[in-house]
N, C-alpha and C positions, 0 to 999 in steps of 0.2 A: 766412635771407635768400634772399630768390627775383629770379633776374636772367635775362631773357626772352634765349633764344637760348642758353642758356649749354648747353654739350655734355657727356658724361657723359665721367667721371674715366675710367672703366674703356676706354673708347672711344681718349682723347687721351693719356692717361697723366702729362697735367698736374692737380698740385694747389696749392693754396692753404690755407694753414692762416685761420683767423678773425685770428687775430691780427697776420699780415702786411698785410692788408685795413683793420684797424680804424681806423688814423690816418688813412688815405684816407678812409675810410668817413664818419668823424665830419664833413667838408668838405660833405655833399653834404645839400642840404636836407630837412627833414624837413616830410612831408605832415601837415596840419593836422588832417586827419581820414579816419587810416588805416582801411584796410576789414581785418577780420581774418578769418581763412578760419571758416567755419562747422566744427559736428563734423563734417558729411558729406565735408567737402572734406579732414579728417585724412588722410592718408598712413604717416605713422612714430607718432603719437600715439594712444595707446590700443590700442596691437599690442604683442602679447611680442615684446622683440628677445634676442638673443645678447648677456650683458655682454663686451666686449672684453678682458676684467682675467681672464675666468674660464681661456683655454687656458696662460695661465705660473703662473697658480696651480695648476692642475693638475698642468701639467710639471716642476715645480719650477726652470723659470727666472726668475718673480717674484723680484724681491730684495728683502727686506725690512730691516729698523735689524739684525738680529743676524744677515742675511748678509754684509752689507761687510766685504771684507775690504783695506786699503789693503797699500803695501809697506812694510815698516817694523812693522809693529803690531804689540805684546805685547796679551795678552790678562790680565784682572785679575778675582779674583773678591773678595768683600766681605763681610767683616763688619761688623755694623751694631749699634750699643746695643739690646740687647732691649727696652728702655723707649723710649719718645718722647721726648725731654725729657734724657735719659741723656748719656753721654760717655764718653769714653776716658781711666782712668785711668792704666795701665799697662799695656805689651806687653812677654810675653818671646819672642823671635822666632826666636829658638837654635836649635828644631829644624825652623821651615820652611826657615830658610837651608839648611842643608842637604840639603835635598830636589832632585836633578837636576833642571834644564829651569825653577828659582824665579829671575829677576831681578831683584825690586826687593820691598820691604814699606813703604809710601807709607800714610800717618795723616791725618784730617782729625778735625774736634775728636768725632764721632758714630761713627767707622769707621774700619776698616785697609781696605789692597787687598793681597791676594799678587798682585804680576805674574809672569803664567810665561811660558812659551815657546807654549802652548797652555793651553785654556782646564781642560784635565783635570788638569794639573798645579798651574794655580794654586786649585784648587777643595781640592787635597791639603792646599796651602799654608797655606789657611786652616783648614784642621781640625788643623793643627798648630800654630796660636799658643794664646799663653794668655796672653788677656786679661783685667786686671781693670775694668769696667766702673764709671762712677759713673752712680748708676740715677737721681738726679736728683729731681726733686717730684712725680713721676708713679708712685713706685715700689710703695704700696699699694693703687692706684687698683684696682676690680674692677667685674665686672658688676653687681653689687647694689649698690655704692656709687654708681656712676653713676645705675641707676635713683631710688636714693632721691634723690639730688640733685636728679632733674629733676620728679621729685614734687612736691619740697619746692617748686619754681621753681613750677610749675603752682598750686598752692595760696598761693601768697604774689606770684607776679611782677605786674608790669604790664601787661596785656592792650594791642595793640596793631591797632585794630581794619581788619579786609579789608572785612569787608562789614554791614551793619544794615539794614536793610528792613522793613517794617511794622512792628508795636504788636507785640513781643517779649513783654511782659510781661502785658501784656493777652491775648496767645494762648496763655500757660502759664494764667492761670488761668481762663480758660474751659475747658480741656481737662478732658475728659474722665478721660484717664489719662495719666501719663509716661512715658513709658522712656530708662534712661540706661546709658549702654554706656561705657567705657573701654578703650581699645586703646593695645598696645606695643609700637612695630616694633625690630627690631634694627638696629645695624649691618651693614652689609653690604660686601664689597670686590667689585671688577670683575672678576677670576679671570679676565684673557683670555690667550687662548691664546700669544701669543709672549710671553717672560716678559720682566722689562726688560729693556734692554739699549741704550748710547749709547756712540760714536765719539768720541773727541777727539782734535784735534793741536793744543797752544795754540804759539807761536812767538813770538817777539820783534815781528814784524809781524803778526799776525794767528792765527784761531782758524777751525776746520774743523770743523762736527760734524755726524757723519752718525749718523741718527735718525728714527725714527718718531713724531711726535707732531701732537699737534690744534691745537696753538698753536704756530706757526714762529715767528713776532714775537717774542710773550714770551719763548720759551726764548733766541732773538738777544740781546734784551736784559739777562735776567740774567745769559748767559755775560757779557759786554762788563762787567757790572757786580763780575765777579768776576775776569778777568785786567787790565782796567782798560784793555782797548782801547776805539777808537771801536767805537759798532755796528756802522758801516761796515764794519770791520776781522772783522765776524767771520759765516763764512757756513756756513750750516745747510742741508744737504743732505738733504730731506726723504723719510722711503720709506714704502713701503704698512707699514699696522699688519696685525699680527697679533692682532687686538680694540684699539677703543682702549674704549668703552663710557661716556667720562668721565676713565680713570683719564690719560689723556695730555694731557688738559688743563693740567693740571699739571706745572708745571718743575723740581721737587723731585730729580727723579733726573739731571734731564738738569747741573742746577747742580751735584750732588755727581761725576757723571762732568769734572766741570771743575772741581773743585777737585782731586780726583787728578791730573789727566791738565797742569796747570799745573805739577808738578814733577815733571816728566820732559819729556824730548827727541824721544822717538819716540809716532808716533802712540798711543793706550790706548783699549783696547775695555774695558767695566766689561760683565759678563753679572752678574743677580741669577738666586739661583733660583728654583725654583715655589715653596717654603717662605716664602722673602724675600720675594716678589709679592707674597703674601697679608697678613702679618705687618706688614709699613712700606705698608701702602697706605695710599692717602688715601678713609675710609670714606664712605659713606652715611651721612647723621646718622640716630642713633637719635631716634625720634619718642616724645610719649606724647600722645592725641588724647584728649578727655572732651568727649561728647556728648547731648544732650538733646531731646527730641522731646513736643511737649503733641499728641496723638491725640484727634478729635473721637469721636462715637459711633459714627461707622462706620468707625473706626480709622486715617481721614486724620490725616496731618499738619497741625496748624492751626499748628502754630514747630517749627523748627530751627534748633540752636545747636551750633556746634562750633571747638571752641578747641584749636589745637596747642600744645605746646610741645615746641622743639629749641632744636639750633643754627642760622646762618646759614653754607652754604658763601660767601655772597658775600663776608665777612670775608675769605678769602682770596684772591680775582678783584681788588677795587677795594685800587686803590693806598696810599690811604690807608683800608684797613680798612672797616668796614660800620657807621654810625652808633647808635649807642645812640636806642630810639624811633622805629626807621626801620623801616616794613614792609619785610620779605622777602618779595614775593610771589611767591618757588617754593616756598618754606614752605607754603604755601594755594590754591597751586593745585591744581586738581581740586578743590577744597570750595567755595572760594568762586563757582564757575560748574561747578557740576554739570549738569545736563541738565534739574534739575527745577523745577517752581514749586511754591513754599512760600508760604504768605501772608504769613509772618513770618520772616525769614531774621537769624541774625546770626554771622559765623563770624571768629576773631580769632588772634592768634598772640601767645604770651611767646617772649621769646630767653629761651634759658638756654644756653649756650654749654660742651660738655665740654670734659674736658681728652684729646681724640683730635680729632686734625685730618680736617678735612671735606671732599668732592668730590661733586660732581653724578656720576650714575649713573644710566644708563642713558637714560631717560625723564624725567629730575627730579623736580620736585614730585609731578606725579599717580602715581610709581609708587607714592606712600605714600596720597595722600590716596584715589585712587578704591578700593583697598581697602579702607580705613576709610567709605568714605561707602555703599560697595554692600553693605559686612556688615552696620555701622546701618542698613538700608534692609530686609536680610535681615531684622534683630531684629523691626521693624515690621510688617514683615507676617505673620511667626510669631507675635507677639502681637495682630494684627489676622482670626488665623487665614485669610490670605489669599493666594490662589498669590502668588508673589514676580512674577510676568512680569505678573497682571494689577494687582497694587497700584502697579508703576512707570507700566503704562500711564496708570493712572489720574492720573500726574502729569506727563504730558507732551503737554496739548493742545495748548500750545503750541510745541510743539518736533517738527515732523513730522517731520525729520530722522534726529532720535534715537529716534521711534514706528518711522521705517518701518526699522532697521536693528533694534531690540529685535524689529519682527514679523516680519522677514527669519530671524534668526536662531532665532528659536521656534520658525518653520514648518522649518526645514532640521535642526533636532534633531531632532525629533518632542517635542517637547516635552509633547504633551497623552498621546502617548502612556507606557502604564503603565511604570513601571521592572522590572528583571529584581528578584526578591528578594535583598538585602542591596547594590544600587546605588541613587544616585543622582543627581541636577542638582544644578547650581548657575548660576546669571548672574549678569552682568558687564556696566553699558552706558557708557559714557566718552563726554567729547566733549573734545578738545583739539588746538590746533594746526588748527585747522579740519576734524579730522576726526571722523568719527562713528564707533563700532567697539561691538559687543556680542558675550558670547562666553559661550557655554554648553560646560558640561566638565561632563564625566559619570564618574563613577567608583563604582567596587565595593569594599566593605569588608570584607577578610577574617576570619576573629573572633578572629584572634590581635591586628586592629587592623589593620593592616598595608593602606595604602591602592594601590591601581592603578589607573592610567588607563586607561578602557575608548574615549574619544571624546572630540575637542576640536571644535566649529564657532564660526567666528568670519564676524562681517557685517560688512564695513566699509564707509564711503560718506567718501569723501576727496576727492569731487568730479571733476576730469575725470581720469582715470588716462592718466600716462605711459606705462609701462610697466608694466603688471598680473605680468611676473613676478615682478620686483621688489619690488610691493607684497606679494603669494604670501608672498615668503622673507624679508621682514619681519614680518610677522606668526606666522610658525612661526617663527622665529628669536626673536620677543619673548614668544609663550608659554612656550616652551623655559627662554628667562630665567627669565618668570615662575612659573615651575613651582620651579625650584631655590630661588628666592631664598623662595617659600611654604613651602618644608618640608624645606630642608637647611640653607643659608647662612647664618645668623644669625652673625655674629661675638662672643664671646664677650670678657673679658678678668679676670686673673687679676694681683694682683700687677705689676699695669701692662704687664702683656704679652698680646697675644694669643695666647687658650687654644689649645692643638694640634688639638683636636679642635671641629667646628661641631657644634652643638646645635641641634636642631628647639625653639624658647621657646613658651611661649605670649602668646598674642595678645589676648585680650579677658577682661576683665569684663561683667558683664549684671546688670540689676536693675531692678525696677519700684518705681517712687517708691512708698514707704509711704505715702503719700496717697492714693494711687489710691482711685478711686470706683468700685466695683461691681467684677463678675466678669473675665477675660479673656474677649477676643472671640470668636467664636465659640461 
């Protein structure tokens, strides 16, 4: 907002916040056709600033959900059913009670809390009950099970269509050759760096929770819905995350910190640990994608077809559940608007719904699909014998966007140039959210296997940039991610638990249609 004559803060040492201004503000007519400042006339946009949030982060005066400390507060650490689904069928609690500085041993139908006097004693607490758990209808569930299940869904469910575009079937049999890929993504949890952890004071008049999370609203409402105040009645004292990445979306931990913290009197701090974070998180759904491709004689795409099957996190967002037959389209995002033109396009999605509860992570939809659409893409031009950067180009006339950020990032790799012996490239081009982003990563294979990253470059075109540091340390921040969740993170499970250990899985099948006509390309 720009107000002619007005004098610098630093100068009068009077300020105005925006929102002391705004009720005034909204009174005073608005010009019919405002003039907006040109780029050249930017000031503070498109300049690296200083984030203000970075010097208490550093100092460690930031507060975050498992700084607060109120007066009054016990501290509680948690045991939780191994399985999902599970419960509490017997405690014997004999030998935490007697552990110095243990106050209370508080049950809810999935968990105990030891409360101690601090949080080190009530961590004792709980390695000293002995629980017998009821494991519930989850309790043979395993990673194979699952996978077969969602096979089986893929092979027999009801296709429920994102996109259709030209003569589909008429482009597979003109084609020359086919190729068809099959991809498996795993579960995946958010592993952020502050591990849970929520405040509660519930009281006869009202509820206090102080908390880091991405949805204040919702968490407001199903405390209220669990001590059985007004909403009014109950205020959520919001603080900086220590990652929320998706997983705070979710009111799950914040609901079970209130259902402890509702019998007792004094304020209860619930901390889980790095172990528990992992364990009860709410996953990434595991995907299984089957894809198809009819290749003319010079190894174009004349159709592409690709079809997911998952679950829908939005089952768990909308209130009344996620309709049976209703596109999810985070499910298909990144496939159904790739970057590229196909002449025949058809890409669709089954629900097949596990029995592991689901969260958006990270990036949502395309952090699954643009890796399944840029390895099919890989496939294609390995079997088209053709560099991978010039077969994309070849499909993106109409998309300068995504041409000039693909030849941005070729030229700043060196792309043409030779690789050292036993390294090499890979690319990456996305468009979502209105931004354009390609990314070349280079790495060296040692011959024990054993992969390292030798160089990342990344182009991105997001249109007028704010603050370019910002953008900088999002983009290292989101390879980073993406690096781990590519070849460590896969969540595993066992006997309806998740397994201790993450397993690097594999990710594809490859195969040429036994129809194929003639030689491979090149």
């Amino acid at each position: 907002m720009r107000h002619e004559g007005r004098r610098d803060p630093a100068l009068t040492g009077r300020v105005l916040r925006y929102g002391e201004v705004a009720e005034s503000a909204a009174t005073l007519p608005i010009h019919e056709d405002p003039k907006l400042k040109s780029l050249g006339e930017f000031k503070i946009i498109g300049k690296s600033q200083r984030r203000i949030d970075t010097p208490p982060k550093v100092n460690g005066s930031a507060v975050y959900g498992i700084d607060v400390t109120i007066d009054g507060m016990k501290t509680a650490a948690v045991a939780i059913s191994p399985v999902d689904g599970g419960g509490v069928k017997s405690v014997d609690e004999s030998r935490a009670r007697t552990i110095p500085g243990v106050i209370d041993i508080l049950r809810i139908d999935d968990a105990v809390a030891v409360v101690g006097e601090h949080y080190w004693v009530a961590h004792i607490g709980v390695k000293a009950l002995e629980i017998d758990w009821e494991l519930g209808p989850n309790a043979k569930m395993t990673t194979a099970s699952i996978r077969a299940e969602t096979a089986k869904a893929a092979d027999e469910g009801t296709p429920i269509k994102a996109l259709d575009r030209g003569d589909v079937e008429t482009g597979l049999e003109r084609a020359t050759k086919r190729v068809t890929a099959e991809y498996g993504l795993p579960f995946l949890a958010h592993a952020t760096m502050e591990p849970i952890n929520t405040t509660v004071h519930v009281r006869p008049d009202g509820c206090d929770i102080w908390v880091g999370t991405q949805t204040p609203v919702v968490a407001q409402k199903h405390a209220a819905g669990i001590t059985g105040l007004p909403v009014d009645k109950v205020a959520l004292h919001n603080h900086l995350l220590g990652g929320g990445f998706g997983r705070r979306l979710q009111a799950d931990t914040i609901e079970q910190a209130v259902r402890f913290a509702r019998q007792v009197s004094y304020p209860l701090k619930i901390i889980w640990t790095r172990e528990q974070d992992i364990r009860h998180d709410r996953f990434r759904p595991c995907y299984l994608d089957r894809l198809t491709a009819g290749l003319d004689e010079q190894g174009r795409p004349l159709v592409w077809t690709h079809r997911t099957t998952s679950g829908t996190v939005r089952r768990y967002f909308d209130e009344d559940g996620w309709p049976e037959g209703k596109l999810d389209k985070d499910a298909v995002d990144g496939a159904w608007d790739s970057p590229y033109a196909f002449p025949a396009i058809k890409v669709d999605w089954i629900r097949h719904d596990p029995p592991v509860k689901l969260n958006w992570w990270r990036g949502v939809g395309p952090t699954h699909n643009v890796f399944v659409v840029e390895s099919f893409l890989d496939e294609l031009a390995h079997t088209a014998g053709q560099d991978p950067i010039a077969y994309r180009r070849a499909l993106l006339d109409a998309n300068p966007r995504a041409m000039a950020v693909l030849d941005k990032v070729a030229d700043a790799a060196g792309w043409n140039k030779p690789s050292e012996p036993r390294s090499g490239r890979g690319v990456s081009l996305h468009q979502n959210f209105g931004t354009y982003a390609a990314l070349v990563v280079e790495v060296a294979v040692a011959l024990s296997g054993e992969i390292s990253l030798k160089r990342i470059v990344a182009a991105v075109d997001c249109g007028i940039q704010i603050n370019p540091d910002i953008i900088r340390a999002q983009i290292e921040g989101g390879v980073l991610f993406g690096l781990s969740a590519a070849l460590f993170n896969g969540i595993t499970f066992d006997e309806g638990r998740v397994a201790g250990q993450f397993q690097r899985l594999p990710t594809t099948s490859h195969q040429r249609d036994a129809a194929d006509r003639g030689p491979p390309f090149g």
